[in-house]
Each structure stands twice: as structure tokens, then as C-alpha cells.
C-alpha positions, 0 to 999 in steps of 0.5 A, a space after each residue: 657557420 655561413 648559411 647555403 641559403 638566402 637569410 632575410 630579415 621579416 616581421 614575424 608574420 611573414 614566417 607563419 605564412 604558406 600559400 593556402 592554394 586552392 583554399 584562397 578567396 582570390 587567385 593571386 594571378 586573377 586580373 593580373 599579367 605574369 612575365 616570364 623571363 627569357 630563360 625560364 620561357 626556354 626551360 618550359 618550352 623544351 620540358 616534357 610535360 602531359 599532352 594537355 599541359 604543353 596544349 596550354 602551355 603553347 597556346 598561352 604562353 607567348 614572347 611579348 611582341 617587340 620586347 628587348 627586354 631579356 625579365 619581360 621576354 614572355 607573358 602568360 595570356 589570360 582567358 576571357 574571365 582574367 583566370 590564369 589558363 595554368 590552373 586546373 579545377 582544384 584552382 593549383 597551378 599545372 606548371 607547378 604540379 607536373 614540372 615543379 616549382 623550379 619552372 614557375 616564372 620568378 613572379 608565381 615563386 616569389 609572391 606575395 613576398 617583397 625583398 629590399 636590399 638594405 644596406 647591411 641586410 636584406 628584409 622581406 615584407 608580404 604584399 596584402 594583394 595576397 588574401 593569407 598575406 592579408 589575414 596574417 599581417 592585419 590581426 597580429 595583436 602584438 606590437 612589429 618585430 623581425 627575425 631572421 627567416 631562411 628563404 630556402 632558395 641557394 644562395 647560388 640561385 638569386 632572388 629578386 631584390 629592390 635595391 635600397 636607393 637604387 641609382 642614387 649617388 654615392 653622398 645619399 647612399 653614405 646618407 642611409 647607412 647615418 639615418 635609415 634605421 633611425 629614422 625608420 625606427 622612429 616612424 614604426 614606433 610613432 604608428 604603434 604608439 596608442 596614446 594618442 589618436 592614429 590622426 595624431 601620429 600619422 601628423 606626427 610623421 608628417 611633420 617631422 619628414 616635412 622638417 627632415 625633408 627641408 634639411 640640406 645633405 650637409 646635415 643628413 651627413 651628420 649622424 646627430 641630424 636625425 636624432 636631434 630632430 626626432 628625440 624632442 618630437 617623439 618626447 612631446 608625442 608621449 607627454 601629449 604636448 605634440 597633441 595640444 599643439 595640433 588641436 590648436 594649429 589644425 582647425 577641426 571645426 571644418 571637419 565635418 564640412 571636408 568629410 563631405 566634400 571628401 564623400 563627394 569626391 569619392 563618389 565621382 570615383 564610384 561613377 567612373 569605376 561603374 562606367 562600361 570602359 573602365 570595367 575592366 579597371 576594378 576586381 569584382 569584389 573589390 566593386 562590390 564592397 565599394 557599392 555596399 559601403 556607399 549605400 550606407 552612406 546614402 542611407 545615413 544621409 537620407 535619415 539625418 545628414 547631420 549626423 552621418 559622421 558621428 553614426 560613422 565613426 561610432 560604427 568603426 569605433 566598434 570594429 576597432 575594438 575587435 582589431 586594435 592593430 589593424 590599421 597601424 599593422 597596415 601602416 608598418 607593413 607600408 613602412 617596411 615594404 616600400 623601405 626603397 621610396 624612403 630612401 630619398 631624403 628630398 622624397 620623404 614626405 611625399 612618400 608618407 602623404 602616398 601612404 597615409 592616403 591609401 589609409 584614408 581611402 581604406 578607412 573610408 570605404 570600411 567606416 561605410 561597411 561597418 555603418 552597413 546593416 551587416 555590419 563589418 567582421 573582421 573577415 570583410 576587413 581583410 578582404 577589404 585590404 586585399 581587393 584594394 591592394 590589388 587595385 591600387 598596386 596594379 593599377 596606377 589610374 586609381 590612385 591617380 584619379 583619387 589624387 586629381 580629385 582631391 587635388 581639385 577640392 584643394 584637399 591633397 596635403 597632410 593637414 587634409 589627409 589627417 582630417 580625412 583619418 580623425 
């Protein structure tokens, strides 16, 4: 029987999730812009609504001056605090509770979800900016899988999409219905296996993207392509031949040396995020987890600098106990959201180093929490991820000025991303 609502393919977490309202730590449209289209600014204008909702409502919501553009015909203006002026004191959105969801503009409907069209499906991801999106993809403590999820939403009425490959031509296109799967398969299945370290098969992703990247479109044409270079990679990932070779090839003997010099890197970043103009830049919380985790490393530092990174290490190890999973659900939930950057064979390992950055960042902010004299739970870890995605994903001065630096210390390839994660 044909379905009357949009199905999509999600992981299983994505089906536990409901918006928790007024119960969640960090309004999703706090610090954000919310565009309203052309026609849902018009079915808001002419409802009839309380007295005091269509004061907001005139008073906030107003057509983006100079836009042609029919999706970002309007815009929500925030108050003075970055709070939305549509919430009341319960922290619940008026627009929804007096007119219905119907008239929220299609950004408030739709997140924390992301929805890729593949070529023979569509999947739905949960952004982790989202708190509960957060809380539900991080612990899951079983390995990914999906399943079908119904949207709930006609099919008469669409969803906002990310059409996989996009503008591409139509020989790449043929080129994702051969390989997508496959190739995405084999990069989940690398991140979940635990029997080497994350750094190992973070590499191993790397690499093998690197020699898929240098291929010719000839070959992506050919289905054997990828299996051929995947299958001896994955089989020498698992009998550890793959992590001989990498001991020997990448020199961990500079380990210690371009952490520091990581560490430095990263506090150049922490005094440009406290100066007066970039105030704005940088959610609160997300600032003050920041602050405490480079205290710690001060402190580690001013006790006995040779050992920093071994009390660090041990000190995540010890998180890493409590959340096995987290880490590698963070990476598979990258993989899965962000399906359309991979769909350019030319872009593959740039797209990966992008993530595995965001990771080494992560896990650089959250390895000076857990060295802190509180520690780190499980809880803070969470809010760790969702305060930086909303910074990252909002705001593409961090991840660049990040990228610049690195970039100066000659530290912005895999081999150096990866000494970062080990």
C-alpha cells in the first residue's frame, strides 16, 4: 500500500526524538536568524490572532529589505538578548500554540531534522545544535542502523530536501547510483570498528578517500572500482596490517611537540573569541566550557608541562569508559547528515579532513573538561557538542579562522589531524 505521508529512511535515534519545549537547556532559535517565506509571511499577516500575539507579530516579523528571494522573504528580529520575541515565559513558541504548527515558518517545523535526497530514497539526520537531538544520537550504545520513519506531513505538502549531488552533471550522478552506498557503507563500518584506535580508522578513511579521490571518472564509472579499493583496505584494517603500516609511516615521535603547538594554536582562538567585537560570535555557553577547559590546561601546564598529555589522555580515557559510542556516533551522524558534500568524487577528502577537524576540536576542548577538578559527565559532554554545533554550523568565521591557523603551523593535513586525535 502507498504511503499518503513522506517516508524517510533515519537511524534509530531520530525516531525516539520529540521536541522537549520549554524543558530544553538551549532554545534552538536562541542566536539564530529564522527566515520566513514569501507565502507563510502572508498566511501569518491576514490570521487572526490574540491582540498581543499580532503586536509581536507586527513588531518582528519583517520583509528582509532588498530580497528577491521568494524562501528568505521575511525574517523574525530577535531582541536585544538573541531570544526569539515569539516565546512567551514557558520558553513555547505563541505562533504555534495560538495559530498551530501549520504557520511556523518552514525552518521552526522541520528542525533539528536534515533531509537528503538520495537517489533511490530519502534519509533523515538530526542536527546536534538541537540539545535532545544531541543527548539521543551521542549515548546510543548500539551500533548505526535505520529504519523507516513516516514524517507525518502529506505527501501533498513538501519537505525541505538536500538534493544529493545537486548540480552535478549527469555522468557524476550515474557515478553515485555505482558507488554512493558502497563507499558510505565502508566509511560507517570503518568508524565503528573498535579494534584498533579512532586515529587509526579515522586514517583509514582518509587514505582510502585520498586514493578513490585521484581516481579518473572512467573508473567511478566502473562498479568494481570501489569495491576493488575498499575490500583489501577494510580486510587489512581488521587483521591490523593497516595499523603496522601506519605506526611505521607517521612519526609519533612529534607527537608531543604538535599537540602543543596545537594547544597554542587553539588559545590564539580563545583570545579572539573574548575580544569586545566578536562578542557576539560565540553562544555564552559554548564560551564558558571553553574558559574552563583551557584553565585546566594551564593548570596541567604550570604543574609539570611534561606530562600534560599524558594526565590528558588518561583523564578522556576515563569518559570514554562511561560513552564508548560517543565519538564514533558523532562521526556517523556527520557521515549521514552531510551525505550531499560526498557526493563529489573530486571533493571526498576534503570533506572528511572537514569533519575529522570538527572532531579533533571536540575532543580538544573536551579532553581539558575532563582534566578539570569536576570532571567531565556525560551531561557536559552533550552540552559540549551542542553549543559547538551551533557555533560551527552558524558561523563560518570559526571554522575558518581554526583552518587559517592551522594552516600557518603547517598542521591542516590528515597526518596532522590524526596526530591531533591519537
Amino acid at each position: 500500500m502507498t504511503s499518503k505521508t513522506h517516508i524517510v529512511s533515519a537511524p534509530t535515534y531520530a525516531a525516539q526524538f520529540a521536541c522537549i519545549g520549554g524543558a530544553c537547556p538551549q532554545t534552538c532559535c536562541a542566536g539564530w536568524s529564522v527566515d520566513i517565506d514569501k507565502s507563510n509571511y502572508k498566511e501569518i499577516k491576514k490570521t487572526k490572532a490574540s491582540p498581543g500575539l499580532m503586536k509581536k507579530i507586527s513588531q518582528h516579523i519583517r520583509p528582509v529589505e532588498g530580497s528577491t528571494s521568494t524562501t528568505q522573504y521575511a525574517r523574525v528580529q530577535m531582541l536585544a538578548d538573541e531570544s526569539c520575541p515569539m516565546l512567551n515565559e514557558a520558553k513555547l513558541c505563541d505562533i504555534q500554540s495560538e495559530l498551530g504548527e501549520e504557520l511556523l515558518s518552514k525552518t521552526c517545523r522541520f528542525y533539528p531534522r536534515s533531509i537528503n535526497a538520495l537517489p533511490q530514497r530519502r534519509e533523515m539526520y538530526l542536527t546536534l545544535s538541537c540539545p535532545e537531538a544531541a543527548r539521543l544520537c551521542l549515548t546510543q550504545t548500539v551500533e548505526w542502523a535505520h529504519q523507516d520513519l513516516d514524517t507525518h506531513v502529506p505527501k501533498g505538502k513538501p519537505i525541505p530536501v538536500r538534493v544529493l549531488g545537486g548540480d552535478m552533471q549527469q555522468v557524476q550522478t550515474q557515478v553515485l547510483l555505482n558507488s554512493f552506498d558502497l563507499l558510505r557503507d565502508f566509511m560507517l563500518y570503518c568508524i565503528q570498528y573498535q579494534g584498533v584506535p579512532l586515529w587509526h580508522r579515522i586514517m583509514v578513511v582518509g587514505l582510502t578517500l585520498k586514493k578513490i579521490t585521484s581516481a579518473t571518472t572512467e573508473q567511478w564509472m566502473q562498479k568494481d572500482f570501489i569495491e576493488g579499493v575498499i575490500l583489501p583496505i577494510k580486510l587489512d584494517l581488521i587483521t591490523g596490517a593497516f595499523s603496522a603500516e601506519l605506526e611505521q609511516n607517521i612519526d609519533m615521535t612529534g607527537k608531543s611537540t604538535m599537540q602543543a603547538r596545537f594547544i597554542q594554536a587553539m588559545t590564539d582562538l580563545r583570545v579572539m573569541m573574548i575580544a569586545p567585537h566578536k562578542k557576539q560570535l560565540f553562544s555564552p555557553q559554548f564560551s564558558e566550557l571553553v574558559m574552563r577547559s583551557f584553565d585546566a590546561y594551564n593548570q596541567l601546564a604550570q604543574e609539570n608541562k611534561e606530562t600534560v598529555q599524558a594526565h590528558l589522555s588518561e583523564a578522556l580515557a576515563g569518559f570514554e569508559a562511561q560513552a564508548p559510542r560517543f565519538f564514533e556516533n558523532y562521526l556517523c551522524n556527520a557521515v549521514g547528515k552531510d551525505s550531499s558534500l560526498f557526493c563529489d568524487p573530486a571533493q571526498l577528502e576534503k570533506v572528511w579532513l572537514k569533519i575529522s577537524l570538527r572532531l579533533a576540536l571536540l575532543r580538544f576542548y573536551l579532553k581539558g573538561l575532563s582534566a578539570s577538578p569536576q570532571g567531565l559527565s556525560t551531561e557536559e559532554a552533550i552540552r559540549m557538542v551542542y553549543t559547538f554545533s551551533k557555533v560551527i554550523e552558524h558561523n563560518s568565521l570559526y571554522e575558518k579562522t581554526v583552518s587559517d591557523l592551522l594552516k600557518e603551523e603547517q598542521m591542516d593535513g590528515m597526518a596532522s589531524v590524526a596526530i591531533m586525535l591519537a
